[in-house]
ZAMI-332021 format. One line per 8 residues: their letters; for each residue x, y, z of C-alpha. Coordinates in steps of 0.2 Angstrom, whole numbers. Example, Ala and Ser with C-alpha at 12.3 -4.5 7.8 and 13.67 -1.06 7.14 Angstrom:
ZAMI-332021
as = 62:-22:39  68:-5:36
//
This chain:
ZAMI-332021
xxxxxxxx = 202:-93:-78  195:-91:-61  192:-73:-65  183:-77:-80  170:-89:-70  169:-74:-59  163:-62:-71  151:-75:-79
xxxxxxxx = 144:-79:-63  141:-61:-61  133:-57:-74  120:-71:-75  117:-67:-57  112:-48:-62  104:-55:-77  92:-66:-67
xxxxxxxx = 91:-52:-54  85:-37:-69  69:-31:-67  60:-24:-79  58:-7:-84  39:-4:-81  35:8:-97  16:10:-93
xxxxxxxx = 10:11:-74  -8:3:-69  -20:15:-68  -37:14:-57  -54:7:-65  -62:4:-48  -60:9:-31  -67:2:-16
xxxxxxxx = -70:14:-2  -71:8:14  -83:11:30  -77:22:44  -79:13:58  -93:19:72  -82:19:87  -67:27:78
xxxxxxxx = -81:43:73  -86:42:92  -66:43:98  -62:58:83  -49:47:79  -44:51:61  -31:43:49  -20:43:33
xxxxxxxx = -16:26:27  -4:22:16  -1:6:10  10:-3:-3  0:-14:-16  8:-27:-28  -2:-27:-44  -3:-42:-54
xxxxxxxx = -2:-46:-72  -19:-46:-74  -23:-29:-63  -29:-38:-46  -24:-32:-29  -11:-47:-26  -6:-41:-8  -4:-27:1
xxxxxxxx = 9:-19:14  7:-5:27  19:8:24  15:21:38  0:25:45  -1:44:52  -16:41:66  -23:56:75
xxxxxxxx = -36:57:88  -38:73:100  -21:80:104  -11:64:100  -5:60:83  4:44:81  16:36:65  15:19:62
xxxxxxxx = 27:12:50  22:-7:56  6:-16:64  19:-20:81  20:-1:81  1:1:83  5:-5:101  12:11:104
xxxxxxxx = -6:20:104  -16:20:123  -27:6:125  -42:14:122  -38:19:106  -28:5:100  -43:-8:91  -53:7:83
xxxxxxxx = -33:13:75  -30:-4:69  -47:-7:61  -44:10:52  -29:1:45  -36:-17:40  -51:-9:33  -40:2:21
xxxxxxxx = -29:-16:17  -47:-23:15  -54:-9:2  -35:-9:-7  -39:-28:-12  -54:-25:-20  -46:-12:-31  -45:-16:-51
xxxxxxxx = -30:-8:-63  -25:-8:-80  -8:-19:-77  8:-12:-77  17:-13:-95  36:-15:-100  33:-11:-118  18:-24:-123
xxxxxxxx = 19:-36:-109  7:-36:-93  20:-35:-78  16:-36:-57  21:-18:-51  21:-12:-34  11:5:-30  6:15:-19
xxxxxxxx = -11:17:-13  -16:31:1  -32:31:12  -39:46:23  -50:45:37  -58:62:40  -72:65:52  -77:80:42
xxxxxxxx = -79:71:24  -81:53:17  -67:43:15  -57:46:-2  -45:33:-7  -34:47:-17  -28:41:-35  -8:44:-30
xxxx = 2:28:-41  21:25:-37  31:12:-43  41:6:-29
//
């Protein structure tokens, strides 16, 4: 009997715990672009941003999550998987990194999608959103989408 309560247990446990199968993925209708910062053009430092992005039911940005930043300035690159790790860049450097990163979490928020879809139904998804900073061009958020 005890095993039986178990197993019921279990089950209703990985019941509650099933996500669903996301059948369509968001896609883009609108893209915010954000600034390069003066100072960071002025320091060369240049970045790829990318950030994990919960998309709600109704295609808003809900939040948004660094996931690494690769941040390069002349003859330094640095990889920062978490804001404490920005600490790890020279002083100099540091503010101009970390509003290359706030201004791509910033941009990422005012993005719009088509929800996410299991079957017929609207569901929050995760995705991933990428942001390069490139001294030679404009910013370009890049269209990658990855369900987490």
């Amino acid at each position: 009997m005890k095993n039986i309560i178990l197993l019921i247990s279990a089950l209703l446990v990985g019941l509650l715990c099933a996500q669903e199968t996301v059948t369509e993925q968001p896609k883009p209708v609108y893209k915010q672009t954000p600034q390069y910062p003066e100072n960071a053009r002025k320091l060369r430092i240049e970045a790829q941003v990318n950030l994990n992005a919960l998309i709600g039911k109704e295609g808003n940005v809900l939040e948004t999550e660094l996931l690494q930043a690769i941040i390069v300035y002349p003859g330094k690159n640095f990889n920062i998987e978490s804001p404490a790790d920005l600490n790890t860049i020279p002083v100099t450097h540091r503010n101009p990194a970390a509003k290359l990163v706030e201004l791509a979490q910033q941009a990422a928020l005012q993005w719009k999608f088509t929800p996410a879809k299991a079957g017929v139904k609207p569901v929050e998804t995760f995705i991933l959103i990428p942001f390069t900073f490139h001294l030679n061009s404009e910013i370009k958020p890049k269209s990658g989408l990855q369900k987490k």
